[in-house]
mmCIF file of the N, C-alpha and C atoms, coordinates in Angstrom:
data_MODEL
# 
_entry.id   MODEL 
# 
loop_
_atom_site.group_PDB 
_atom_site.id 
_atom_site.type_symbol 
_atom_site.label_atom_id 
_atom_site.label_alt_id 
_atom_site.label_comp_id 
_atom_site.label_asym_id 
_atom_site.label_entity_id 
_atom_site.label_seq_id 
_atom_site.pdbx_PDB_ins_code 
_atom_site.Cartn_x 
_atom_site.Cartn_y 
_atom_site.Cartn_z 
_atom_site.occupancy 
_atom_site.B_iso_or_equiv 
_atom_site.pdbx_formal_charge 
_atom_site.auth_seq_id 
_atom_site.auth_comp_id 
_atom_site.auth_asym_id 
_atom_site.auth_atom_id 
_atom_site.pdbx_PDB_model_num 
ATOM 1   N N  . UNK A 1 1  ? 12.081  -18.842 -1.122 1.00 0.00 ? 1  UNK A N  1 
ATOM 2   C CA . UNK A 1 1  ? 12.094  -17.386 -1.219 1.00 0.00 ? 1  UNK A CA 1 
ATOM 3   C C  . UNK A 1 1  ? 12.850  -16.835 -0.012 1.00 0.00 ? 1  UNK A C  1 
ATOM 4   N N  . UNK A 1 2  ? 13.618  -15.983 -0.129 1.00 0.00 ? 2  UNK A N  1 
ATOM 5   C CA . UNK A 1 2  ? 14.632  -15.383 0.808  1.00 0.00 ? 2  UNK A CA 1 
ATOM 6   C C  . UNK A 1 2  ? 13.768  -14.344 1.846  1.00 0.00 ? 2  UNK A C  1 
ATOM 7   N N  . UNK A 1 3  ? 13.987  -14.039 2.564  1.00 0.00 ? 3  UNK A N  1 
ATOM 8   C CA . UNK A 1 3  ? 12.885  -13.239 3.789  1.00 0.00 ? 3  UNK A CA 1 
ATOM 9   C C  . UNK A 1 3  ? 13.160  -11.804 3.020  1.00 0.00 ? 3  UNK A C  1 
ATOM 10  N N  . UNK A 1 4  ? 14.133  -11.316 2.432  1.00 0.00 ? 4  UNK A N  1 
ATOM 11  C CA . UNK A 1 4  ? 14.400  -9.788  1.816  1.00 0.00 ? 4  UNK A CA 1 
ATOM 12  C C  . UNK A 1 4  ? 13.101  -10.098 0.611  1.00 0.00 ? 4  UNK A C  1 
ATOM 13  N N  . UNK A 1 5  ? 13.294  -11.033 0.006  1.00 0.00 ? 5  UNK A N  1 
ATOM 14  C CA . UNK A 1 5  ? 12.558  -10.310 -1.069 1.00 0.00 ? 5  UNK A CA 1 
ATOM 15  C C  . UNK A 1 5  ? 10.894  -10.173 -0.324 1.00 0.00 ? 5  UNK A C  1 
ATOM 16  N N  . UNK A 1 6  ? 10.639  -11.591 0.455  1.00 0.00 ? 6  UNK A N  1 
ATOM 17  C CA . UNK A 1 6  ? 8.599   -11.789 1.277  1.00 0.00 ? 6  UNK A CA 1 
ATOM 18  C C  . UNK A 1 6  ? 8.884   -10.697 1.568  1.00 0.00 ? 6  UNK A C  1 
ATOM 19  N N  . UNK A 1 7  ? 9.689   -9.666  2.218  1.00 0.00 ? 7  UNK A N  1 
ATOM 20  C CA . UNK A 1 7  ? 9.722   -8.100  3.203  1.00 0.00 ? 7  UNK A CA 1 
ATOM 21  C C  . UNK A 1 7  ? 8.864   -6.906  1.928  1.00 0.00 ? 7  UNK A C  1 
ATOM 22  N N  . UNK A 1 8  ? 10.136  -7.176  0.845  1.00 0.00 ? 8  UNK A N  1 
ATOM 23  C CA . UNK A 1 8  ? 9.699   -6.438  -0.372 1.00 0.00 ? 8  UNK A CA 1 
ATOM 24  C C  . UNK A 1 8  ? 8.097   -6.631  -0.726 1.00 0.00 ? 8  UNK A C  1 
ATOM 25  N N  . UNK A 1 9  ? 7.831   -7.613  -0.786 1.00 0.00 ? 9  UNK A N  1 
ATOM 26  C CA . UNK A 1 9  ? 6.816   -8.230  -1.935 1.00 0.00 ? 9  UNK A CA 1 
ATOM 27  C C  . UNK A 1 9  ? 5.713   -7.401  -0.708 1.00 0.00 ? 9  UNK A C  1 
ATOM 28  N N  . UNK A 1 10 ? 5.837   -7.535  0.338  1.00 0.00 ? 10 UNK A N  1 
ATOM 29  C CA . UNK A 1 10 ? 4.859   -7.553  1.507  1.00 0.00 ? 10 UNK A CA 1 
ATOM 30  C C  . UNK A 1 10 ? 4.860   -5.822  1.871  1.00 0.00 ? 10 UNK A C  1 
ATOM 31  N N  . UNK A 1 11 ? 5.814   -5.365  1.779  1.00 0.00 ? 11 UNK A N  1 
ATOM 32  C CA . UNK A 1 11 ? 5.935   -3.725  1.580  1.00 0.00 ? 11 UNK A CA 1 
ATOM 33  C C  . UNK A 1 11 ? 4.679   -3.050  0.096  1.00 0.00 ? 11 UNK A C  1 
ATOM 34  N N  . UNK A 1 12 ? 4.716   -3.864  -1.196 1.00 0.00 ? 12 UNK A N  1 
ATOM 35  C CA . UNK A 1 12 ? 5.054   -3.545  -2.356 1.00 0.00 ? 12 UNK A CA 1 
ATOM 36  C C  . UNK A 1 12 ? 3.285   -3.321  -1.597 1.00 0.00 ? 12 UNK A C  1 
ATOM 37  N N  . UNK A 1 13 ? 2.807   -4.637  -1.633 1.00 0.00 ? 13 UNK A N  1 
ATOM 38  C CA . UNK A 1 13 ? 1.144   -5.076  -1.323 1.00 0.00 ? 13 UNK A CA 1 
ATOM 39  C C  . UNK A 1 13 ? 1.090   -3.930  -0.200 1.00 0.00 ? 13 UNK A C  1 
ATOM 40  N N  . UNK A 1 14 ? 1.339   -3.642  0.681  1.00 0.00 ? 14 UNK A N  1 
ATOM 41  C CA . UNK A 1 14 ? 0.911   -2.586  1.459  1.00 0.00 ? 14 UNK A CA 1 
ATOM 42  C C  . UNK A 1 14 ? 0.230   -1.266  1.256  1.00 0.00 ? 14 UNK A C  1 
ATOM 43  N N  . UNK A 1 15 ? 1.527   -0.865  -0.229 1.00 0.00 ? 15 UNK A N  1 
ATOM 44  C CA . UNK A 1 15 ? 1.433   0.529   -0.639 1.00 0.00 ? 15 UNK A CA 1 
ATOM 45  C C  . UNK A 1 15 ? -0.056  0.369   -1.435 1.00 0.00 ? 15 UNK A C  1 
ATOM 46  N N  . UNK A 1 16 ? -0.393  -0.409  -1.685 1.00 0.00 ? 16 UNK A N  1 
ATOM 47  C CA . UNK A 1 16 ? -1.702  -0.840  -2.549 1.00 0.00 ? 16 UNK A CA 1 
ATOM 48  C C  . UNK A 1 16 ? -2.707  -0.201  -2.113 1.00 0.00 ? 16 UNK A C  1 
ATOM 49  N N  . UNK A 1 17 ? -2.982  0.298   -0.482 1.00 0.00 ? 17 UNK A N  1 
ATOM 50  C CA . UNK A 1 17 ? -3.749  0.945   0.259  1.00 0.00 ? 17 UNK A CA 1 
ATOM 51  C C  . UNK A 1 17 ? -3.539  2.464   -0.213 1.00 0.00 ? 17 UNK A C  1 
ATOM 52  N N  . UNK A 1 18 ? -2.423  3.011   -0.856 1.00 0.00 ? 18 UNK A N  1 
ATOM 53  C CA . UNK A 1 18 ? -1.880  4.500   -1.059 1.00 0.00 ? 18 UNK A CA 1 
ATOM 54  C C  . UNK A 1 18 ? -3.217  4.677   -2.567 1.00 0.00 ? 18 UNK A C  1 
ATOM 55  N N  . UNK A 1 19 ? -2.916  3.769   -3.088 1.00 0.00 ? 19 UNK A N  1 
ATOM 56  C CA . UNK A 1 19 ? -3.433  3.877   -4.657 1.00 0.00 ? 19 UNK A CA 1 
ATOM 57  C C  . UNK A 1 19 ? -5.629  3.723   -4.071 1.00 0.00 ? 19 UNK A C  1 
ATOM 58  N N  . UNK A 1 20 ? -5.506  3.147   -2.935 1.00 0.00 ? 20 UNK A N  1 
ATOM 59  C CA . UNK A 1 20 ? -6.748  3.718   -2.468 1.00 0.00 ? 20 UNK A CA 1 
ATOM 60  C C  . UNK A 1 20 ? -7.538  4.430   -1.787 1.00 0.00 ? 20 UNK A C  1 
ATOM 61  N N  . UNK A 1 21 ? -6.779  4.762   -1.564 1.00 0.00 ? 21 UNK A N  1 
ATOM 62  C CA . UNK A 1 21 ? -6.568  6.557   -0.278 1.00 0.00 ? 21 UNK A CA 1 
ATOM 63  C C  . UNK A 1 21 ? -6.495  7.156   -1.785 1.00 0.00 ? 21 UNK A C  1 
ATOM 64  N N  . UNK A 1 22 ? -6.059  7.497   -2.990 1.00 0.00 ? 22 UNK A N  1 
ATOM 65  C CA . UNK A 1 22 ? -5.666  8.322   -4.079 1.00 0.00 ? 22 UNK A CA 1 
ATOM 66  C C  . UNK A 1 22 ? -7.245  8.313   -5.067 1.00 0.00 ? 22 UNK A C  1 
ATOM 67  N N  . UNK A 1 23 ? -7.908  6.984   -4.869 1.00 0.00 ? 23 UNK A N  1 
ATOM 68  C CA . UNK A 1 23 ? -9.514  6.569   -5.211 1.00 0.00 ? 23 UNK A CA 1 
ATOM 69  C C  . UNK A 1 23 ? -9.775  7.439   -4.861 1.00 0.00 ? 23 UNK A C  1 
ATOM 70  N N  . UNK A 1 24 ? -9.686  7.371   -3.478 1.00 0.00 ? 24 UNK A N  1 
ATOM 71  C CA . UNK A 1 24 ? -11.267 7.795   -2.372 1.00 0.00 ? 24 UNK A CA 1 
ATOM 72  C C  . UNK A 1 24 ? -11.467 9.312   -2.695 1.00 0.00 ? 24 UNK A C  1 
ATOM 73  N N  . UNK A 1 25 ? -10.192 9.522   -2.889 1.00 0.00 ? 25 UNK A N  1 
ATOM 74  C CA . UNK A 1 25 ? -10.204 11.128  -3.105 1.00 0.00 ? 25 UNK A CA 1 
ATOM 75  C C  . UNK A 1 25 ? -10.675 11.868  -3.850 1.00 0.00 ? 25 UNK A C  1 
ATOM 76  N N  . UNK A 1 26 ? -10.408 11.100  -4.987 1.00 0.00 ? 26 UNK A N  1 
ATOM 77  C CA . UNK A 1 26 ? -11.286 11.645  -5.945 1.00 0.00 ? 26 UNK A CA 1 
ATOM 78  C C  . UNK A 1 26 ? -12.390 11.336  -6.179 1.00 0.00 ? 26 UNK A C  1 
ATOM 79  N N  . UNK A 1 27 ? -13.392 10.468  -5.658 1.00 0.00 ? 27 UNK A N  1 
ATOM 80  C CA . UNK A 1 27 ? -14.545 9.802   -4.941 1.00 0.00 ? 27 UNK A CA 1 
ATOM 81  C C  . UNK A 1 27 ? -14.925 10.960  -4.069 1.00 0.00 ? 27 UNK A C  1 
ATOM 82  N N  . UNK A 1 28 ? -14.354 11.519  -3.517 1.00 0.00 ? 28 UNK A N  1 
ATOM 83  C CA . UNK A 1 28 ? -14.831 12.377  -2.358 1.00 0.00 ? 28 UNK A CA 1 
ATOM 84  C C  . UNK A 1 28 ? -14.879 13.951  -2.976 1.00 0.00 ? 28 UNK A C  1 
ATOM 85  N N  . UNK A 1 29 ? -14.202 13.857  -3.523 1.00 0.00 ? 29 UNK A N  1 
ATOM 86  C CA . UNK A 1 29 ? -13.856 15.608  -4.178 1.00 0.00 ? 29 UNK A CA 1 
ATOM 87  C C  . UNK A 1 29 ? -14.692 15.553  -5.462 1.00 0.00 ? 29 UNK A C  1 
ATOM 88  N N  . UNK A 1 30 ? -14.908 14.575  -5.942 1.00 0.00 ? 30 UNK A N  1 
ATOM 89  C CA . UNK A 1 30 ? -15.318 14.966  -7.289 1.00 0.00 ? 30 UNK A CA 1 
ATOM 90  C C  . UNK A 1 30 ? -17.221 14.539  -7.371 1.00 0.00 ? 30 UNK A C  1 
ATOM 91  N N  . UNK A 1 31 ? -17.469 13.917  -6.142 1.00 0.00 ? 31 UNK A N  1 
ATOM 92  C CA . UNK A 1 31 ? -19.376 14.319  -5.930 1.00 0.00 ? 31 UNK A CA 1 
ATOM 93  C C  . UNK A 1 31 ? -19.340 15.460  -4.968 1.00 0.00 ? 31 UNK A C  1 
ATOM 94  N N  . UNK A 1 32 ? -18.357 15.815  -4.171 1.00 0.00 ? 32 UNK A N  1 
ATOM 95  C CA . UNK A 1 32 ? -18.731 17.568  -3.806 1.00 0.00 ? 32 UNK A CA 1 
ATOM 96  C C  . UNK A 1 32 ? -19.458 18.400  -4.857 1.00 0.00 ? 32 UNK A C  1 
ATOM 97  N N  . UNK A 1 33 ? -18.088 18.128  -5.799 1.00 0.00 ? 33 UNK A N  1 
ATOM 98  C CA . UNK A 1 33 ? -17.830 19.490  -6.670 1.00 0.00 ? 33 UNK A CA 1 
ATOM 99  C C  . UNK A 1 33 ? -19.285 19.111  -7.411 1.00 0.00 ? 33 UNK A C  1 
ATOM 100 N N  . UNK A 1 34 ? -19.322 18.002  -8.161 1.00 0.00 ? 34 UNK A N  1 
ATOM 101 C CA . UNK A 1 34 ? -20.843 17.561  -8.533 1.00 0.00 ? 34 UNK A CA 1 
ATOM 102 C C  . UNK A 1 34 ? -22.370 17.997  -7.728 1.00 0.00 ? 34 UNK A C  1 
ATOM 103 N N  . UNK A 1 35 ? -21.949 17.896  -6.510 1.00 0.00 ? 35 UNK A N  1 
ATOM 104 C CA . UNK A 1 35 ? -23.597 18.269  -5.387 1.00 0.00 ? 35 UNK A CA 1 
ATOM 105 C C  . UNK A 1 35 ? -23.248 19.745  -5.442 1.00 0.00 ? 35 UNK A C  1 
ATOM 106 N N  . UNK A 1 36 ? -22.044 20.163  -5.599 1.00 0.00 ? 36 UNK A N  1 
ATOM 107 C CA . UNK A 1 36 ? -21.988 21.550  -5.440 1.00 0.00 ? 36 UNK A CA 1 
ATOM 108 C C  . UNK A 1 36 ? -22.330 23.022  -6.537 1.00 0.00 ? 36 UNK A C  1 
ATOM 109 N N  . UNK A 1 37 ? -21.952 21.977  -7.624 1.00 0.00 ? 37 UNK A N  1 
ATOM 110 C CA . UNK A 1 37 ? -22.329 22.297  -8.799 1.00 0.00 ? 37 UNK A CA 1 
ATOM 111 C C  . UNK A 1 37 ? -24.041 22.663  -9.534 1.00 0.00 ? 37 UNK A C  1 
ATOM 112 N N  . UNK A 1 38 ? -24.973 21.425  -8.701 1.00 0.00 ? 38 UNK A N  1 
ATOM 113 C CA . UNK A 1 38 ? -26.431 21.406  -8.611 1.00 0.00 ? 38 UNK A CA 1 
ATOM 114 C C  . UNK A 1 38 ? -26.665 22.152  -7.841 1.00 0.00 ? 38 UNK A C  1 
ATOM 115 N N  . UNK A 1 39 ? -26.457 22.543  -6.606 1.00 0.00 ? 39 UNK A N  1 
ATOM 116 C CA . UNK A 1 39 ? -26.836 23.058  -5.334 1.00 0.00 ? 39 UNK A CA 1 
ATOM 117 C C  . UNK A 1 39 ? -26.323 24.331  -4.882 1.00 0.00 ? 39 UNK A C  1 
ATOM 118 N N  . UNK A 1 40 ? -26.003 24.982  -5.438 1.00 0.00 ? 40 UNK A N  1 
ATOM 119 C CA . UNK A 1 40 ? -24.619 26.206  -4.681 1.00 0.00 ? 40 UNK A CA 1 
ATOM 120 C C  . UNK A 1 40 ? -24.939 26.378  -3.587 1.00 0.00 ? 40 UNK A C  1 
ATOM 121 N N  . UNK A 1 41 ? -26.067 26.518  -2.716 1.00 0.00 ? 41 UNK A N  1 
ATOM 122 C CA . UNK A 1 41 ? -26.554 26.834  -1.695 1.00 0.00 ? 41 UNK A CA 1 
ATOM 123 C C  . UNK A 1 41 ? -26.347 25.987  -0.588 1.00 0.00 ? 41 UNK A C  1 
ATOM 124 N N  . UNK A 1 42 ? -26.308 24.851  -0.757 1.00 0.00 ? 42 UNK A N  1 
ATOM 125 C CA . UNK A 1 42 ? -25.942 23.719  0.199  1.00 0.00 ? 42 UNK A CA 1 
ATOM 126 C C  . UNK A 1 42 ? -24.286 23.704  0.378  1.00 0.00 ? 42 UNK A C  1 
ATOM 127 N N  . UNK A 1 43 ? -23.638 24.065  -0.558 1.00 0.00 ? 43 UNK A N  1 
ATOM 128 C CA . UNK A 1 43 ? -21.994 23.700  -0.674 1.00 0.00 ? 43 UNK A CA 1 
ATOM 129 C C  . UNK A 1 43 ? -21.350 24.088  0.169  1.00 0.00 ? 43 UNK A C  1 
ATOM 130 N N  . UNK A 1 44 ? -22.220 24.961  1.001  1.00 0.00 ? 44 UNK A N  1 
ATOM 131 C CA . UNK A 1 44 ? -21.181 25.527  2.318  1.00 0.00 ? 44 UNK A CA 1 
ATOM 132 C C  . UNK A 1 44 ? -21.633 24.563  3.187  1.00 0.00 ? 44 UNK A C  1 
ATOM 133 N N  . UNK A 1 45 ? -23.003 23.900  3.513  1.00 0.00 ? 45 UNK A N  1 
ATOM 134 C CA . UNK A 1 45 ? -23.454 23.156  4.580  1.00 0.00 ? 45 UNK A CA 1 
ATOM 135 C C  . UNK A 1 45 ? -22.937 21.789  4.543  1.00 0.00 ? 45 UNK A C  1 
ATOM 136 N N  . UNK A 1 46 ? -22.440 21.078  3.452  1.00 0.00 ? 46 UNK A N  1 
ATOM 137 C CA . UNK A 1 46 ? -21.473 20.127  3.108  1.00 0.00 ? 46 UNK A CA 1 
ATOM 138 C C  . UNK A 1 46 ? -19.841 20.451  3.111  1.00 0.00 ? 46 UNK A C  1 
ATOM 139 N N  . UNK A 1 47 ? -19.482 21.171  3.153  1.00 0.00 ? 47 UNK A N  1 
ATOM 140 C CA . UNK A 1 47 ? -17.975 21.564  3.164  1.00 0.00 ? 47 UNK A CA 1 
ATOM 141 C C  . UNK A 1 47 ? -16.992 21.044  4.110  1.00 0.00 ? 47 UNK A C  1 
ATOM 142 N N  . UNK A 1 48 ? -17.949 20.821  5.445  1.00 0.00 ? 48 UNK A N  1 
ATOM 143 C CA . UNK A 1 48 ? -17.038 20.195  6.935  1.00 0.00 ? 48 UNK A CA 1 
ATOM 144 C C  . UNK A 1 48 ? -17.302 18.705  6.503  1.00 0.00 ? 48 UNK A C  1 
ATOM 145 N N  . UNK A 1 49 ? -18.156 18.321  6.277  1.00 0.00 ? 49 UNK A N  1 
ATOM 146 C CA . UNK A 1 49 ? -17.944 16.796  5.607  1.00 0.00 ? 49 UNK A CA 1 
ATOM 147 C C  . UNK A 1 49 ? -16.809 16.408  4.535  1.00 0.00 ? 49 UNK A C  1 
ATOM 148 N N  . UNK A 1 50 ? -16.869 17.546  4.005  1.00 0.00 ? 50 UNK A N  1 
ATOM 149 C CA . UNK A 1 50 ? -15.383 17.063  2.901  1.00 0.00 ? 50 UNK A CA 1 
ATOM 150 C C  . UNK A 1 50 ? -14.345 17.004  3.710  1.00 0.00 ? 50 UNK A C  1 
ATOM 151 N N  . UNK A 1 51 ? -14.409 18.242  4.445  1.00 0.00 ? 51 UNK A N  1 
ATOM 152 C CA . UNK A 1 51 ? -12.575 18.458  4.846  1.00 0.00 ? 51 UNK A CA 1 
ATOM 153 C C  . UNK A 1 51 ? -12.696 16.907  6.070  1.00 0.00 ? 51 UNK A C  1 
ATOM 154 N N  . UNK A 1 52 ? -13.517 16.612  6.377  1.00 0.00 ? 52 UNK A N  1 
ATOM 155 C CA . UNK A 1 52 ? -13.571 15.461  7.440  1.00 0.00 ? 52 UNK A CA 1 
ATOM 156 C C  . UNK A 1 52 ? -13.354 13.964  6.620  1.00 0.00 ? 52 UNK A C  1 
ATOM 157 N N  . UNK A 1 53 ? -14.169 13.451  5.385  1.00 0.00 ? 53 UNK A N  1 
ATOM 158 C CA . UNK A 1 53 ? -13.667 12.437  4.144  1.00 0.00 ? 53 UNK A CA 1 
ATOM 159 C C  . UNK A 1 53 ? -12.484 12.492  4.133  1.00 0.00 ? 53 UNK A C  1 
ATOM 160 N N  . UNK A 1 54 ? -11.617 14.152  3.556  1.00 0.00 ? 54 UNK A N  1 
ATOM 161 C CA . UNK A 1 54 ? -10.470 13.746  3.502  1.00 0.00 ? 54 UNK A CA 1 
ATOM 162 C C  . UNK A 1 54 ? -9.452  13.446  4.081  1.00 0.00 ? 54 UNK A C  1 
ATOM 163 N N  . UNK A 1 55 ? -9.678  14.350  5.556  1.00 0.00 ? 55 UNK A N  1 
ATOM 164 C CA . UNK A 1 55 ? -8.894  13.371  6.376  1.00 0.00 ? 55 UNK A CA 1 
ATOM 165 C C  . UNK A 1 55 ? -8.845  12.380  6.709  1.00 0.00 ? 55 UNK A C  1 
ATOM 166 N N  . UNK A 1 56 ? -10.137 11.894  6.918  1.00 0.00 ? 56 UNK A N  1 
ATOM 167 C CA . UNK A 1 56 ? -10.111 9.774   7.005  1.00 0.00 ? 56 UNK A CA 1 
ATOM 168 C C  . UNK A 1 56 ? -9.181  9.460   6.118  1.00 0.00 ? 56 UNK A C  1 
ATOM 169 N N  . UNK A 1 57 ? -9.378  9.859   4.879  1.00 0.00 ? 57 UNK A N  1 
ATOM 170 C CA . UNK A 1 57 ? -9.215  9.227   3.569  1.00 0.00 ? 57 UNK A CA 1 
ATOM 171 C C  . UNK A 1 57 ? -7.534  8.848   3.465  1.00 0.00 ? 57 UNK A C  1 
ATOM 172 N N  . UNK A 1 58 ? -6.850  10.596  3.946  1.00 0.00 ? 58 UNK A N  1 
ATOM 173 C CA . UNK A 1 58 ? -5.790  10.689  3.352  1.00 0.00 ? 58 UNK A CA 1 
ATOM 174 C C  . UNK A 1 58 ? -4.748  9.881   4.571  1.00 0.00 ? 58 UNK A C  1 
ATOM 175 N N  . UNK A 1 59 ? -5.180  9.944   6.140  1.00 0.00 ? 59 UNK A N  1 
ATOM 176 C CA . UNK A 1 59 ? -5.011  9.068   7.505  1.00 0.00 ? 59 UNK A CA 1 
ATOM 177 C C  . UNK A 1 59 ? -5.212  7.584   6.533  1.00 0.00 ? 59 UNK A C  1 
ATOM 178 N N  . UNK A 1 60 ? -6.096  7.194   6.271  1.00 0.00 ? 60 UNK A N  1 
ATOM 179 C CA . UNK A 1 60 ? -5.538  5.763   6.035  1.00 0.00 ? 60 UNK A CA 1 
ATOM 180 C C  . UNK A 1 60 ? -4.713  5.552   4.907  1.00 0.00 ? 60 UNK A C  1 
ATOM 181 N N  . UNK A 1 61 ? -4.252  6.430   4.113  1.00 0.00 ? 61 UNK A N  1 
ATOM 182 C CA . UNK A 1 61 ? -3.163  6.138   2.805  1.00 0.00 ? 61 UNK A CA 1 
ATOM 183 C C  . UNK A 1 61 ? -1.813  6.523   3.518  1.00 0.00 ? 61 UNK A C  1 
ATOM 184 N N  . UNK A 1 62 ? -1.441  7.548   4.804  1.00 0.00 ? 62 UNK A N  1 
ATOM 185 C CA . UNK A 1 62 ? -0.651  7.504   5.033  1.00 0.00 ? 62 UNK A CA 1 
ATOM 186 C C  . UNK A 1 62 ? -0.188  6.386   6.196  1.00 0.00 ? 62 UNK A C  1 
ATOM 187 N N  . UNK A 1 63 ? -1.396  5.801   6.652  1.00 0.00 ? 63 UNK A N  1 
ATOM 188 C CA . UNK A 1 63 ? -1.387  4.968   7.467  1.00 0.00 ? 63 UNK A CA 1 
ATOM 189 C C  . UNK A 1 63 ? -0.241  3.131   6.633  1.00 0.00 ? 63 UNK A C  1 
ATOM 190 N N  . UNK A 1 64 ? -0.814  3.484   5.463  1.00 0.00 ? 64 UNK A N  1 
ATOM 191 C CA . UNK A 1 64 ? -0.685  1.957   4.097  1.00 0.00 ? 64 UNK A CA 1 
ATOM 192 C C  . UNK A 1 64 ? 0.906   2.809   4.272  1.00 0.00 ? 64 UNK A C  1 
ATOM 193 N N  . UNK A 1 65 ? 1.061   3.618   4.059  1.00 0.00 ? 65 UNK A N  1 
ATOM 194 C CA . UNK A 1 65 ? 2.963   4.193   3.820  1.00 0.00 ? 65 UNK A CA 1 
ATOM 195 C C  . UNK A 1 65 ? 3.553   3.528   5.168  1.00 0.00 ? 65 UNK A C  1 
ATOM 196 N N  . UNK A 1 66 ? 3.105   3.962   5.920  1.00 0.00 ? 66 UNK A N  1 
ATOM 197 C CA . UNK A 1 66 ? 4.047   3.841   7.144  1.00 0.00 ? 66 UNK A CA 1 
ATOM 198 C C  . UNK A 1 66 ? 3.518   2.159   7.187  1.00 0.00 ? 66 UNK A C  1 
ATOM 199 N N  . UNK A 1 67 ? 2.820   1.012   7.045  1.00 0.00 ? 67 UNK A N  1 
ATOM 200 C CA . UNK A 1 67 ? 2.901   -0.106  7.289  1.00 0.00 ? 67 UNK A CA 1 
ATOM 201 C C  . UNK A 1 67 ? 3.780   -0.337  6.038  1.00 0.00 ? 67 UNK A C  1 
ATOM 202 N N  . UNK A 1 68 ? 3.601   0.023   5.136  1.00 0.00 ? 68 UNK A N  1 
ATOM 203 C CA . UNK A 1 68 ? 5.308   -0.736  4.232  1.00 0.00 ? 68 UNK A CA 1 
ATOM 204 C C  . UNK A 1 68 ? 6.702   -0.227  4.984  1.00 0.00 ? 68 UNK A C  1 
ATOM 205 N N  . UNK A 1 69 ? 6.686   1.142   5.662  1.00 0.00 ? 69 UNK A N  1 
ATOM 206 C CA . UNK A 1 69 ? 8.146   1.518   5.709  1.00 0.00 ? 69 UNK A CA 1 
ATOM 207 C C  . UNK A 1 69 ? 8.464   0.492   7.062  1.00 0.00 ? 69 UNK A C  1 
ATOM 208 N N  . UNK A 1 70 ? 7.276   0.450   7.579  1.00 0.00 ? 70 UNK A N  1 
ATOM 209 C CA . UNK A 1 70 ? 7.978   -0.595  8.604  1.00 0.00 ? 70 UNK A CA 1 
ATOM 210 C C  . UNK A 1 70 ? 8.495   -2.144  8.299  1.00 0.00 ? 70 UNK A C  1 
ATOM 211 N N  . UNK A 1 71 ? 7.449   -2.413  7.260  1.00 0.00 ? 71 UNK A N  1 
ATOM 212 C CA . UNK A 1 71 ? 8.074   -3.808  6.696  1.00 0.00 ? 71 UNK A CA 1 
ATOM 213 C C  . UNK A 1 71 ? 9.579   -3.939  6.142  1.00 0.00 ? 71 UNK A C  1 
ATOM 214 N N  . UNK A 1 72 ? 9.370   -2.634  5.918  1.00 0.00 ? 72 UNK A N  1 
ATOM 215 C CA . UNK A 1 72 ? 10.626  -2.961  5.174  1.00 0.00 ? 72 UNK A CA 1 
ATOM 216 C C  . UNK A 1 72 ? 12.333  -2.643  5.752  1.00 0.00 ? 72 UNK A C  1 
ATOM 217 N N  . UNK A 1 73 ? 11.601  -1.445  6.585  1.00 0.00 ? 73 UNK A N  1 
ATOM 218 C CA . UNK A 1 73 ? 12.901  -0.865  7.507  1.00 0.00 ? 73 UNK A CA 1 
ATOM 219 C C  . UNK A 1 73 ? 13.060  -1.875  9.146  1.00 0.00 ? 73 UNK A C  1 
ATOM 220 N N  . UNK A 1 74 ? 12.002  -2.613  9.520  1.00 0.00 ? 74 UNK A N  1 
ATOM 221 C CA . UNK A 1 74 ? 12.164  -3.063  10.328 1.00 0.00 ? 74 UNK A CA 1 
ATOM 222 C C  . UNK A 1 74 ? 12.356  -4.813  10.492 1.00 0.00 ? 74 UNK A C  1 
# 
């Protein structure tokens, strides 16, 4: 196997982390809207927990981008 394509193949597997950062999200957004839906009253006292999920969430999917662009650009 030629080192261009292991770079590719090893980029391709990286992005695999994007498609789970894209999970989590809707994992995270969609039992809000669910607890929020039961609860209206709580939905504000949970709200800084979401916006905090999604930044973990969406930090490690852009984190999986930038480890392929380096595989591949570097």
């Amino acid at each position: 196997m030629e080192a261009e394509a292991a770079r590719a193949i090893g980029a391709g597997i990286a992005c695999l982390g994007m498609g789970g950062a894209a999970i989590g999200l809707g994992q995270i957004f969609g039992n809000y809207l669910s607890g929020a839906l039961r609860n209206p009253s709580a939905a504000k006292g949970q709200f800084s927990n979401l916006i905090f999920g999604f930044a973990v969430t969406e930090a490690l999917g852009i984190f999986s981008l930038l480890v392929a662009l380096l595989l591949l650009l570097a």
